[in-house]
N, C-alpha and C positions, 0 to 999 in steps of 0.2 A: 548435421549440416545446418548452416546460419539459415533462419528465412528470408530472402533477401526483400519480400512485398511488404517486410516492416521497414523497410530503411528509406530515405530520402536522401540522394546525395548529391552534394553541389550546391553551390551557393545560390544557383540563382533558383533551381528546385526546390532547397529551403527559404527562400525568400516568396516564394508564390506560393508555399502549402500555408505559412504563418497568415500570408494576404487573402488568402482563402477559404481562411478559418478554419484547414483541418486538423486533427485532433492529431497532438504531436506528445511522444510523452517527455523526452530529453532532447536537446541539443547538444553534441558532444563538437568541440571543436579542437585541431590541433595546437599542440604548445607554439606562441611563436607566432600564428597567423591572426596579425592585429592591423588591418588597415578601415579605410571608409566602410566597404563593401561588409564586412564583418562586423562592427559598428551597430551599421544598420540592422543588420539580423537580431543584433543583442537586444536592440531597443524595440524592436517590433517583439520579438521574444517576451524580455521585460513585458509590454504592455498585453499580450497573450497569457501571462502567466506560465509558461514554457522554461524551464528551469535549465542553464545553460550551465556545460560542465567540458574544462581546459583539459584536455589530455594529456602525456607525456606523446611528445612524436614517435617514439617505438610503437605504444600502441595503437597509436591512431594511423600509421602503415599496416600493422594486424588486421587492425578492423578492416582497411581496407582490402588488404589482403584475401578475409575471409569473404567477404561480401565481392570478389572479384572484380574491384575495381582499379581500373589499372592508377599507377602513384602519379598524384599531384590529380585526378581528374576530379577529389572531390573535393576541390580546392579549401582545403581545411576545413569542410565544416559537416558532417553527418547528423540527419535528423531520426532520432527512433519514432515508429508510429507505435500505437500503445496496441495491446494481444487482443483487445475489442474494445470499441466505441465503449468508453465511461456514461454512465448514468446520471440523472439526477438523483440526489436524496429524497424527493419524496415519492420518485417513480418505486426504488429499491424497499421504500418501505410500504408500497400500495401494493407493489406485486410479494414481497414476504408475509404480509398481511394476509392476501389470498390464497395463499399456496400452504397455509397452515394457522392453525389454532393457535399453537406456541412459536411462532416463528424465533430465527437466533440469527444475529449479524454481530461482526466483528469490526470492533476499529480499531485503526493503529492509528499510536499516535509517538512520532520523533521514531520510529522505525526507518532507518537509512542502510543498514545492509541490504540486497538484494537475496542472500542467501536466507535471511531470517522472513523476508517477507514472503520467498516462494513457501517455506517450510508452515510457517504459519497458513498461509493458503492452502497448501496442501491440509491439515490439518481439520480448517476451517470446512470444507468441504468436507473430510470424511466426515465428521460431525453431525451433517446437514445444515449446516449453516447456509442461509440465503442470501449470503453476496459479505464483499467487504468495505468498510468505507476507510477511507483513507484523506491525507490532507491534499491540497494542488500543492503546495511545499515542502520544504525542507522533511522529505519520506525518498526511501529507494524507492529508484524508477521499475517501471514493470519488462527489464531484461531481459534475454534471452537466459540469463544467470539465473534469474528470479521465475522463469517460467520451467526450465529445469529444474529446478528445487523443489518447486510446487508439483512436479510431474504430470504435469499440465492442468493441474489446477485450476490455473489462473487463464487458462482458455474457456472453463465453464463458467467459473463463477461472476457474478457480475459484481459489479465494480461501480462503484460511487465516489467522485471525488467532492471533496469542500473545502472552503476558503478558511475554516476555522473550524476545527474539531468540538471545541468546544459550544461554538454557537451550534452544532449541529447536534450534540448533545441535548441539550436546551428544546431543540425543536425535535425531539423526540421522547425526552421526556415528558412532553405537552402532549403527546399524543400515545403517552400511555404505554412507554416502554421501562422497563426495568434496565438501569445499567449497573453496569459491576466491574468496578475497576480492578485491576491487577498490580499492587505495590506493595512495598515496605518502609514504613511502618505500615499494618494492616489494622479494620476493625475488628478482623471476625477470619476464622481459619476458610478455606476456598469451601470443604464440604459441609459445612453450618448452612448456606445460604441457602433459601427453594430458588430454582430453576425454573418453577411449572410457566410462570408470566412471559410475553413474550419480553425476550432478554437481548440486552446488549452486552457483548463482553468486551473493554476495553484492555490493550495492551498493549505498554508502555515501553520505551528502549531499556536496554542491563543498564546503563548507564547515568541517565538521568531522571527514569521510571516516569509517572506520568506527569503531566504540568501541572501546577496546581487549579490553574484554569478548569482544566479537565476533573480533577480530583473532587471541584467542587458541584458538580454535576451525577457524582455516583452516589446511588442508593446507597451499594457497600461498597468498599475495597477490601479486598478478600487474599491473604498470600495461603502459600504449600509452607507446609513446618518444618525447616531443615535438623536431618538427624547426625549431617557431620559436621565438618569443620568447612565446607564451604556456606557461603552467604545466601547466595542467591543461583537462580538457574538458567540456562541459557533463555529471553524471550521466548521462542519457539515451544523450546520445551515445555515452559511453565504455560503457553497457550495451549497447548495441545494436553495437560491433565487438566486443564479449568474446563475445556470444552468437552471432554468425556466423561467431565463430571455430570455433566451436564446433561448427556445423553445415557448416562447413568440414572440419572434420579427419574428421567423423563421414563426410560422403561420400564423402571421397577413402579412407578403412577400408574400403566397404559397395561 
């Protein structure tokens, strides 16, 4: 069953959460509904950094459907609230810092499914992973989809967002973090690398793997060696043996 205390619906309720500054993770609007009032959301949106996304009107009557609101009352426009209040970067990395010796955080970077982000979450968690960071852009939003996937993952883990993955890179590599990217071409097979430092493991979309931006900020980029005739492996998947690799080397140290 949807949770409905994530939702905000109706224009002028999303217009007063955006004016209120509270934490919103999407804007979904229906196909179709383009006037002032809507407009205005967008560009209050826009200047929030709130990521506004056009529905087909089949499903944006679903949505509404599921969320029990009766049709036309949310007048095209539904707001998601995100699974928990977002972090700052450097809260996520004071408190990973303290909660362990070898702390490990995950970022994604140009990950826009929702199904790959909860899975990777999920993962990122068994692992022991201490939160994930992620960009405020162009990333799947934190879903009911995506919190599903993650099997509720993404309810514990805490959450970092940043305006450039890259600059945030940057400012943890200054502070004495090991990152390791996940791409193809690679320098160095994924179990070559030590793990013991506290680590960052970055991971990239199947698609257009990491930015180069990004690529110039890791210590290694590290791939899995494929033994058939496919290429590459699902994100998720290829996250989830980098990260037990991880927790591999660490036990066999301890």
């Amino acid at each position: 069953m949807m949770n409905t205390q994530r939702y905000v619906v109706g224009r002028r309720a999303v217009a007063e959460a955006l004016e209120s500054g509270l934490p919103l993770e999407k804007i979904f609007l229906s196909y179709g509904a383009d006037d002032a009032p809507l407009n205005r959301i967008r560009a209050q949106a826009d200047r929030g950094k709130v990521p506004c996304s056009t529905m087909d009107r089949r499903k944006f009557q679903q949505l509404e459907r599921d969320l029990g609101v009766a049709r036309n009352d949310a007048q095209g426009v539904i707001a998601l609230r995100p699974v928990r209040d977002p972090i700052t970067l450097d809260q996520l990395l004071t408190d990973a810092r303290a909660a362990s010796d070898h702390p490990l955080l995950v970022v994604l970077d140009g990950i826009t499914d929702p199904h790959n982000l909860g899975a990777i979450a999920r993962s990122a968690e068994a692992a022991g992973a201490a939160g994930l960071i992620i960009p405020e852009l162009y990333t799947a939003p934190v879903t009911p989809t995506a919190v599903k996937a993650s099997a509720g993952a993404l309810e514990h883990l805490p959450l970092a967002k940043v305006q450039r993955v890259s600059t945030a890179l940057a400012a943890c590599a200054e502070a004495g973090w090991t990152i390791i990217g996940t791409a193809i071409p690679a320098t160095t097979a994924y179990d070559a690398v030590d793990y013991w430092r506290p680590t960052i493991i970055v991971i990239g979309s199947e698609g257009e793997g990491l930015h180069q931006r990004v690529l110039d900020h890791c210590d290694h980029v590290v791939e899995i060696p494929m033994q058939g005739r496919i290429g590459s492996l699902n994100a998720s998947v290829a996250a989830g043996i980098v990260l037990f690799e991880v927790v591999r080397q660490r036990r066999a140290r301890t």
